[in-house]
C-alpha positions as CSV (number, residue, x, y, z in Angstrom):
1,X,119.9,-261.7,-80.3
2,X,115.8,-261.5,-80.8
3,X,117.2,-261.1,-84.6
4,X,118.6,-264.5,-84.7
5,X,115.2,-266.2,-83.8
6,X,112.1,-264.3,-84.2
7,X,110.0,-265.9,-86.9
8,X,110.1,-262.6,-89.1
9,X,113.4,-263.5,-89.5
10,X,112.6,-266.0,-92.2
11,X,114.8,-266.2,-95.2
12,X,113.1,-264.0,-97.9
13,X,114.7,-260.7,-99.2
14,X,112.8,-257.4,-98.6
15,X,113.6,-255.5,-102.1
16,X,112.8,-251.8,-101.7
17,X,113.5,-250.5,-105.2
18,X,112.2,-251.9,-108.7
19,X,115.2,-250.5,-110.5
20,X,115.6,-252.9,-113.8
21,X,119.2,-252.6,-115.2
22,X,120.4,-252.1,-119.3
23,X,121.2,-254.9,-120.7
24,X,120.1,-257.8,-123.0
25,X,119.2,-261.7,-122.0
26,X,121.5,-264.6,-122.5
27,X,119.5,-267.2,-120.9
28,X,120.3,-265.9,-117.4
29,X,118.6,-262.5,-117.6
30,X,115.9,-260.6,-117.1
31,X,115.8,-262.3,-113.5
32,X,113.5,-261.9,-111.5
33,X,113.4,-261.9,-107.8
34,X,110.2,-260.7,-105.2
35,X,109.1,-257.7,-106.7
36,X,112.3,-256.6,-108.9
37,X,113.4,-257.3,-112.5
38,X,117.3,-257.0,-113.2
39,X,118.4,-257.5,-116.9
40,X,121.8,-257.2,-116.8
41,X,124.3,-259.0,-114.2
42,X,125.3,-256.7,-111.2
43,X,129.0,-256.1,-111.7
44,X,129.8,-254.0,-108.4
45,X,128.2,-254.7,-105.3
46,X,128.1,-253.4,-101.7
47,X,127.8,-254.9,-98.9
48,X,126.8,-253.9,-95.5
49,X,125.3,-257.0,-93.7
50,X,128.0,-259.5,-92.3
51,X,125.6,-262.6,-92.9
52,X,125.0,-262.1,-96.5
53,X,129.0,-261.1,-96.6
54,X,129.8,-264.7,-96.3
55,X,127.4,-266.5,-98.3
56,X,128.2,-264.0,-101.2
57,X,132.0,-264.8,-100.2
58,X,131.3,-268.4,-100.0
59,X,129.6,-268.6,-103.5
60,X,132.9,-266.8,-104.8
61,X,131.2,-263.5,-105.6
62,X,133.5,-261.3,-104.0
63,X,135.0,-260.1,-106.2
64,X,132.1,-258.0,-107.7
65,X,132.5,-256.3,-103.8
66,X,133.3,-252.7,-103.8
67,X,132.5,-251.8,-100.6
68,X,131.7,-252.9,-97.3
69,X,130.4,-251.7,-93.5
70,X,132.2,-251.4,-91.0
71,X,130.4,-254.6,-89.6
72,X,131.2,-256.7,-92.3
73,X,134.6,-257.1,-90.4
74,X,135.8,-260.8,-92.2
75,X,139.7,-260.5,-92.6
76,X,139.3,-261.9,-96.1
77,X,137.0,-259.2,-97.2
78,X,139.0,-256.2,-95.2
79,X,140.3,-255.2,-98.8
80,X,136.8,-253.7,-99.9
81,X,136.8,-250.0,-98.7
82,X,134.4,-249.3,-95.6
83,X,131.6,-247.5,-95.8
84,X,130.6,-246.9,-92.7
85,X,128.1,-248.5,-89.9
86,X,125.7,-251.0,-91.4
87,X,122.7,-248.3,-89.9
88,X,124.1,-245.1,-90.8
89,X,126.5,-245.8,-94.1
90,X,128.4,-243.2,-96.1
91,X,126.2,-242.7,-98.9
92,X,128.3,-240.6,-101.1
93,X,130.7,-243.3,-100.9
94,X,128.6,-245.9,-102.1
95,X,127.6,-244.0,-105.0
96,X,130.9,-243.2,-106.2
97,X,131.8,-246.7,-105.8
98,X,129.8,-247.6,-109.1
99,X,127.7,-250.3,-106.8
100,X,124.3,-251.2,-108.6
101,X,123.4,-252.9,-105.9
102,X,123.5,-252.9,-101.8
103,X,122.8,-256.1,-99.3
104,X,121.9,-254.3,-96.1
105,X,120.5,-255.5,-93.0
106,X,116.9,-254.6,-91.8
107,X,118.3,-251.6,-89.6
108,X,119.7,-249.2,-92.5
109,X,118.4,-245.8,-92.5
110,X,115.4,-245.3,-94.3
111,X,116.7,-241.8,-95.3
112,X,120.2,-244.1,-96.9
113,X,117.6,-246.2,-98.3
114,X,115.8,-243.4,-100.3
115,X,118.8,-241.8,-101.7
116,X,120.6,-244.4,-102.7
117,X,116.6,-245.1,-104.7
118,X,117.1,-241.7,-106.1
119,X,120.5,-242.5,-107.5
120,X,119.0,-245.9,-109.2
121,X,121.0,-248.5,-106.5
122,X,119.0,-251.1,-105.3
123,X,119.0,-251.8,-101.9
124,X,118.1,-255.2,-100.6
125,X,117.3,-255.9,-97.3
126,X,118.8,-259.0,-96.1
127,X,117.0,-261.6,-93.4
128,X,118.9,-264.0,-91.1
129,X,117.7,-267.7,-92.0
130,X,116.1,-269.3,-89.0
131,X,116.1,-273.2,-90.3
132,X,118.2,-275.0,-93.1
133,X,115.0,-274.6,-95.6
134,X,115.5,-270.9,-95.6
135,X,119.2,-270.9,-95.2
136,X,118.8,-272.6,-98.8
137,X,116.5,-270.0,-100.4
138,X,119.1,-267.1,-99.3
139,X,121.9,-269.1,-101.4
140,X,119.2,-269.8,-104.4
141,X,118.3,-265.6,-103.8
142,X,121.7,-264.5,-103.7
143,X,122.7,-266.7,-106.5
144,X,119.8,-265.3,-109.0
145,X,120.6,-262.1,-107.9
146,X,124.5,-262.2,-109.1
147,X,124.6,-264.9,-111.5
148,X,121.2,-265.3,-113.6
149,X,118.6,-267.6,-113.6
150,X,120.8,-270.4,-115.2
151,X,124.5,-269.7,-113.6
152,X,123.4,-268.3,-110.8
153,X,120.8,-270.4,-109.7
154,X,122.9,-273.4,-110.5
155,X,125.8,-271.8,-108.4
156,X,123.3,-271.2,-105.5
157,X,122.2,-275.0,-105.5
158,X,125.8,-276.0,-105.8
159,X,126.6,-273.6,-103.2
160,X,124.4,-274.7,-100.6
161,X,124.8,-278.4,-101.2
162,X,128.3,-277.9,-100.5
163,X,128.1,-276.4,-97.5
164,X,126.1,-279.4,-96.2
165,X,128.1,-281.9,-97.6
166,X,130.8,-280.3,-96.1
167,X,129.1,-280.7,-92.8
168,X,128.1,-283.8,-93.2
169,X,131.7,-285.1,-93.6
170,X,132.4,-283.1,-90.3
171,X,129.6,-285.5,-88.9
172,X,131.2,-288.3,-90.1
173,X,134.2,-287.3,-89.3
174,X,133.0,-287.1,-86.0
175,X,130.9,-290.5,-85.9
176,X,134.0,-292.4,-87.1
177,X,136.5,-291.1,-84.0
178,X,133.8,-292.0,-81.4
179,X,133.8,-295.5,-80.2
180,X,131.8,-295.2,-76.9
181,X,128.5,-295.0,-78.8
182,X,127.0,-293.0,-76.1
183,X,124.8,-290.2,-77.2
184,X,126.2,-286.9,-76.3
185,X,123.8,-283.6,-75.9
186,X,124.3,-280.0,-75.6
187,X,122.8,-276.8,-76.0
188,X,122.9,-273.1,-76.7
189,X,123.1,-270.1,-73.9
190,X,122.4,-266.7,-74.3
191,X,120.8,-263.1,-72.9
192,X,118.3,-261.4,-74.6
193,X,116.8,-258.5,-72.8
194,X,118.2,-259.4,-69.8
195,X,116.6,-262.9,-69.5
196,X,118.4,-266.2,-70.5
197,X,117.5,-268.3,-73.2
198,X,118.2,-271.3,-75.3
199,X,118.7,-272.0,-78.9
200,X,115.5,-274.7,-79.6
201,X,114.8,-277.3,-82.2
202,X,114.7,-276.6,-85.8
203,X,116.7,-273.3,-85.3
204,X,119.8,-273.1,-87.5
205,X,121.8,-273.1,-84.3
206,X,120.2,-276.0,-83.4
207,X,121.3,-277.4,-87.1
208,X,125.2,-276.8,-85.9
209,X,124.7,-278.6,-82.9
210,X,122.9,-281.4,-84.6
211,X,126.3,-281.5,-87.1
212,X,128.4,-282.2,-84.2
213,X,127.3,-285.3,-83.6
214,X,124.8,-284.3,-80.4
215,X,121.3,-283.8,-79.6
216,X,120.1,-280.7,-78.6
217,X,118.3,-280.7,-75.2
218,X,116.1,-277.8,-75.6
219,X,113.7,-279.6,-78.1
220,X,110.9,-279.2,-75.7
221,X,111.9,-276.1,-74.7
222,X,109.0,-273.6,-75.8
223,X,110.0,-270.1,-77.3
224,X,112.9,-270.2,-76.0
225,X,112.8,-269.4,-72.4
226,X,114.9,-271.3,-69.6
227,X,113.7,-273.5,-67.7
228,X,116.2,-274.5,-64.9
229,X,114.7,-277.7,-64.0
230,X,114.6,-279.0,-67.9
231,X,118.3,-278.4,-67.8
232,X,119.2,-280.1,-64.9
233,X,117.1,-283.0,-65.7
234,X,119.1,-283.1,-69.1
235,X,122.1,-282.4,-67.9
236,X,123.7,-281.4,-71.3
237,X,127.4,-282.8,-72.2
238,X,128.7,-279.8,-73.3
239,X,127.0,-275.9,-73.2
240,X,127.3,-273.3,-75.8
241,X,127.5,-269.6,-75.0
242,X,127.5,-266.3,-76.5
243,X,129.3,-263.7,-74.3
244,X,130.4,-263.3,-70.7
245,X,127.2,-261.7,-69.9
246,X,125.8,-265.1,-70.7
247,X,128.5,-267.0,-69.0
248,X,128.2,-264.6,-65.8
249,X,124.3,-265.9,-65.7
250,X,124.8,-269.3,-66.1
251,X,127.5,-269.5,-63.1
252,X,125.3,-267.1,-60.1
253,X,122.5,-269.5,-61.1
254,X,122.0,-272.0,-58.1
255,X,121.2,-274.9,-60.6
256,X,122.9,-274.1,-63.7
257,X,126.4,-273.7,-62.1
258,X,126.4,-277.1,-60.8
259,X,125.4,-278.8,-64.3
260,X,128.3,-281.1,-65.4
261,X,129.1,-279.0,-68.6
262,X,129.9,-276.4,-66.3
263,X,131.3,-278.0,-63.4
264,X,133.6,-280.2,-65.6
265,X,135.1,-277.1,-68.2
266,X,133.0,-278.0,-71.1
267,X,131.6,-275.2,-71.8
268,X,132.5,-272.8,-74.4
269,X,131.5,-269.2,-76.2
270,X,130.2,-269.3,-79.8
271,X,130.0,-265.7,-80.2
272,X,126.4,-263.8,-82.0
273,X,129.0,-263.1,-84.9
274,X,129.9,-267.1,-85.4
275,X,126.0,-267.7,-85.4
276,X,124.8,-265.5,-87.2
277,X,127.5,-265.7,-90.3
278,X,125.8,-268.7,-92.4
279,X,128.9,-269.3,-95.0
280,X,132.2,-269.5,-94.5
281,X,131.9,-268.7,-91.0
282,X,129.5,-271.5,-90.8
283,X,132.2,-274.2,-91.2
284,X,135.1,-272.5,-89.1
285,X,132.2,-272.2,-86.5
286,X,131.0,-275.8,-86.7
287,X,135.0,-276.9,-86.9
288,X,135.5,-275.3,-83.6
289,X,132.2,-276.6,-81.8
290,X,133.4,-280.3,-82.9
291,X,136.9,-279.7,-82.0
292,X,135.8,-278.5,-78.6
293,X,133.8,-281.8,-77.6
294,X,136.5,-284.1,-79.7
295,X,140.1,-282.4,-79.0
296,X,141.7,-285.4,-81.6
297,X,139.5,-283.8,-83.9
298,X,140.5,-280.0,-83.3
299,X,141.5,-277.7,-86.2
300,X,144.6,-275.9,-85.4
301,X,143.9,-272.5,-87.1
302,X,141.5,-270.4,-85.6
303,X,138.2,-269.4,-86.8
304,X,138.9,-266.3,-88.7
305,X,142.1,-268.4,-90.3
306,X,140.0,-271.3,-90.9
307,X,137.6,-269.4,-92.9
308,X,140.4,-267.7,-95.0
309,X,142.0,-270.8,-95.9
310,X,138.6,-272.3,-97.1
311,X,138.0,-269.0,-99.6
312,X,139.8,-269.3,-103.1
313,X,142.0,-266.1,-103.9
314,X,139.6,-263.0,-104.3
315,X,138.7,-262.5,-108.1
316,X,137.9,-259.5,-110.5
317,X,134.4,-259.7,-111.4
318,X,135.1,-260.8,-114.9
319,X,137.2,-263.8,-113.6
320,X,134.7,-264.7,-111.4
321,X,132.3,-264.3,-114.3
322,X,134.0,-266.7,-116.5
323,X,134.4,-269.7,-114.2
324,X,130.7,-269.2,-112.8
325,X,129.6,-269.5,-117.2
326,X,132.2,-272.7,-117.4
327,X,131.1,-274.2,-114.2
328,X,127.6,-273.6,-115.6
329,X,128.1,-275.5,-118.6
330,X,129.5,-278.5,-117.1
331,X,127.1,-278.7,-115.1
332,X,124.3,-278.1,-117.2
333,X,126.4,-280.9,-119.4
334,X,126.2,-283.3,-116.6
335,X,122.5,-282.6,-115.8
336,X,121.9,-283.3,-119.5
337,X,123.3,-286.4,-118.9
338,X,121.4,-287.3,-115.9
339,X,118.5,-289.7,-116.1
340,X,115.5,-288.7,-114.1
341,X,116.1,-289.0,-109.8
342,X,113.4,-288.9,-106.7
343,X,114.1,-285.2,-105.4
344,X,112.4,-286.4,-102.1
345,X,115.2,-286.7,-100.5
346,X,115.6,-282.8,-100.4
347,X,112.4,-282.6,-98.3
348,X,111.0,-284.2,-95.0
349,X,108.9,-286.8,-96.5
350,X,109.2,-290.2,-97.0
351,X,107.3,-291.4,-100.1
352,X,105.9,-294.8,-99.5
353,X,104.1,-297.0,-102.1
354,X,100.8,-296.3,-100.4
355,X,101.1,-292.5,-99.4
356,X,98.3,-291.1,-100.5
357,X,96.7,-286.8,-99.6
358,X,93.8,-285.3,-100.6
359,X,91.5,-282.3,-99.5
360,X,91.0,-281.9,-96.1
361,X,94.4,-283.5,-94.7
362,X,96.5,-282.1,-92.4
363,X,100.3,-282.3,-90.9
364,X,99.6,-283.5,-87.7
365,X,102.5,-284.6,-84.7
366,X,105.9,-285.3,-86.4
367,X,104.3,-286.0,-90.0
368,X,105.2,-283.0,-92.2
369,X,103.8,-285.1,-95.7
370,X,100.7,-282.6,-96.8
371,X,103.6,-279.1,-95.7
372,X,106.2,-281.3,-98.0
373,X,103.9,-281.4,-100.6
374,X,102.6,-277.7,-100.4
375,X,106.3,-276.7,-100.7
376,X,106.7,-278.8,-103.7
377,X,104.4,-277.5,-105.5
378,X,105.4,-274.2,-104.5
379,X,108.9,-274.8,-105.8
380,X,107.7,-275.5,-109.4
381,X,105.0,-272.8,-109.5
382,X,102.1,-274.6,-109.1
383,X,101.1,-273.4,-105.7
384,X,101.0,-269.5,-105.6
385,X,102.7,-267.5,-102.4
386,X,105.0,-269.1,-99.9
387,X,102.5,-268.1,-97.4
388,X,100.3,-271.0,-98.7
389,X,102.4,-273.7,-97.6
390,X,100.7,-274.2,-94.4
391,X,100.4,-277.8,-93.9
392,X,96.7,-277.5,-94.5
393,X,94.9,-279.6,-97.8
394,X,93.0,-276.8,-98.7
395,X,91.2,-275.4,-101.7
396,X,94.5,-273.9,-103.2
397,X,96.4,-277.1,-102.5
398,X,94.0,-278.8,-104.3
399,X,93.7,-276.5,-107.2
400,X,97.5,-276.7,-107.2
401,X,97.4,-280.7,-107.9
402,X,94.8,-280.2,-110.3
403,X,97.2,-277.8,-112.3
404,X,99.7,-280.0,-112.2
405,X,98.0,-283.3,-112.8
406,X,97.0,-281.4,-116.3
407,X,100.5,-280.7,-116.8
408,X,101.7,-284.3,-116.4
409,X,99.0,-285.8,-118.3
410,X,97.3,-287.3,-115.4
411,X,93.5,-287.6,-114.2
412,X,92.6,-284.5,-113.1
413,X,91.0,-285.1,-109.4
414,X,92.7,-282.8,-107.2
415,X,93.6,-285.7,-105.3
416,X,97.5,-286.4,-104.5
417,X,97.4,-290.1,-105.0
418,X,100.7,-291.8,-104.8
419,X,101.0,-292.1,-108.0
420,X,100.7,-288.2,-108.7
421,X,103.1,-287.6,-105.9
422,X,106.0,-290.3,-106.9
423,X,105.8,-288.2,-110.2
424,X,105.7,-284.5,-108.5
425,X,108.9,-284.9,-106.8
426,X,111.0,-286.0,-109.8
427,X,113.9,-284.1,-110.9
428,X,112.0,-284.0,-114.9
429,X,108.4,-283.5,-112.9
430,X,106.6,-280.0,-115.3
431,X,107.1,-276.5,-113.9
432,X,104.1,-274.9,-113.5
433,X,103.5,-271.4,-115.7
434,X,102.9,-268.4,-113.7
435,X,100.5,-265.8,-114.6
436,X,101.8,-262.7,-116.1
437,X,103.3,-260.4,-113.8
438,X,103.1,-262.8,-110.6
439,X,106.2,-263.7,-108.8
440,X,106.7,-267.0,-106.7
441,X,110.2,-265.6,-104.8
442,X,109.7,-266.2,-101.3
């Protein structure tokens, strides 16, 4: 469980080969992602962490899946040959498969790792995303991996944005059947190293909670760690727990047996595999949390079924090549047609007519305005490294405005006045132009 929230779990993608494929641009490639250049779109792909196994799903990539670990145990993937454990694959395997590339998790053998190297297939480590901001990068990642720049790219966006709209509805769903008004609040159980902990704010589990319709109690909960009397002063509605070892601790505790989720039957286990599944998973899991607390509400197929039914039939990888390049083109015909839109609603800030940053600022309390901006800048180049979005107004932030300022045809101060950041977070605002050979993927 420390994988699901340590803060090195953020979502970036550790590449550990530089392989560059044959092949010739169209627009979508050369790609390039964190320190590798592909030219040519992956056709056959294996696949031994279960997390990236249903986004890639999700995005309707399977079917460039040749193979799989034995962890990657989805029904709707069962199809794909296994390869083994996730730690210790069968390399011969995945070399005969044809697979140009592998999604593994961060425990794969480094011995694996090196020859699969020598045999030109890429291995990319895969991270769990810890918050929705780098849940979205792993669906932009994945997308320019498989699909290109354009297609893919677009395919991540459109991805991730229907996941959350699909959630949302859930939300709604679930605001529209409650007529009590009262505020309902829950939380998230589990062992780690023999200790118990809880889920806390701004984790993705705490995301799912928050898409149910409740609050999460352990919001000022530090790192984690139980504190009894927290949780008996909140007295959550409903509990959320990952095995029986967690279940077994929460009932010989002298205070936490007698909380009303527990006394009254509402508690119930979201297994590690639920949680840690961040596509189609993702909405079977969040289906069965809601129909949990609102039984009117309840899906009747179970999770694995529910998550089948969502997937569209498996498809070859040319199939799933041609409706990624037609869905591309409407969409790039309906962004054509678009007329320039505020973006802000995409990130935590809230853009009034006299918000105004400059050197020397910083995020403090709830306000996230000058780590908003940073990240802005960021994703349209101007701001160099991820690890520069700090929340800090520093002398790279303000470089970073300066650069873009040029670009817009504004005074160059260095100074976001509101004007410069209205602009900045327009859907037509510049890109920035990265020097040669410098990559901005997270």
């Amino acid at each position: 469980m420390k994988r699901i929230i340590s803060v090195l779990l953020a979502a970036v993608m550790v590449c550990t080969a530089a392989v560059i494929f044959a092949g010739c641009g169209d627009g979508n490639y050369p790609v390039t992602v964190a320190n590798i250049t592909i030219d040519k779109e992956p056709e056959a792909i294996v696949v031994l962490d279960p997390s990236a196994a249903d986004i890639i799903s999700y995005m309707n990539y399977d079917g460039k899946i040749v193979g799989r670990s034995t962890e990657v145990d989805q029904s709707y993937l069962s199809v794909a040959p296994d390869f083994g454990a996730a730690a210790e694959p069968d390399v011969n395997s995945i070399i005969n498969s044809g697979a140009q590339v592998v999604f593994a998790g961060d425990k794969i053998n480094d011995d694996a790792v090196k020859q699969l190297q020598e045999k030109k297939i890429q291995v990319i480590k895969m991270s769990l995303a810890d918050t929705p901001k780098e849940l979205e990068t792993n669906y932009l990642t994945i997308g320019k991996i498989l699909g290109g720049a354009v297609t893919g790219l677009e395919k991540g966006t459109s991805s991730y944005e229907k996941l959350i709209e699909h959630m949302e509805k859930l939300k709604i769903e679930v605001s529209s059947s409650t007529t009590s008004g009262a505020l309902e609040t829950a939380c998230y159980l589990y062992v780690d190293d023999g200790s118990l902990r809880v889920m806390t704010s701004g984790t993705y589990v705490d995301m799912l909670i928050g898409y149910t319709g409740a609050v999460n109690v352990a919001v000022n909960i530090i790192d984690g760690n139980v504190e009894v009397n927290t949780l008996r002063i909140a007295n959550p509605n409903y509990i959320f727990y990952s095995d029986e070892q967690t279940l077994n601790a929460i009932q010989s505790d002298d205070v936490l047996s007698k909380l009303t989720a527990v006394t009254s039957g509402k508690a119930l286990q979201v297994s590690e595999k639920e949680i840690t599944r961040q596509g189609l998973t993702a909405l079977a899991t969040l289906e069965k949390m809601i129909g949990f607390m609102h039984p009117e509400l309840a899906k009747k197929a179970t999770t694995d079924e529910a998550a089948t039914q969502a997937q569209t039939p498996a498809q070859t990888a040319t199939e799933a090549a041609t409706q990624a390049a037609t869905q591309a083109a409407a969409q790039a015909t309906q962004a054509a047609n678009e007329a320039p839109h505020s973006e802000a609603d995409r990130y935590d800030i809230k853009i009034t007519d006299d918000l105004s940053l400059k050197k020397g600022d910083e995020d403090k309390g709830d306000s996230k305005d000058v780590w908003e901006l940073q990240h802005r800048l960021w994703n349209l180049d101007y701001l160099v490294g991820v690890d520069n979005v700090t929340g800090f107004y520093g002398d790279l932030t303000e470089q970073a405005v300066k650069d873009y300022q040029k670009a817009a045809g504004f005074e160059v101060t260095g100074v976001a006045d509101n004007k410069t950041i209205k602009a900045l977070f327009m859907s037509d605002a510049p890109k920035g132009v990265l020097p040669e050979g410098v990559s901005n993927e997270p």
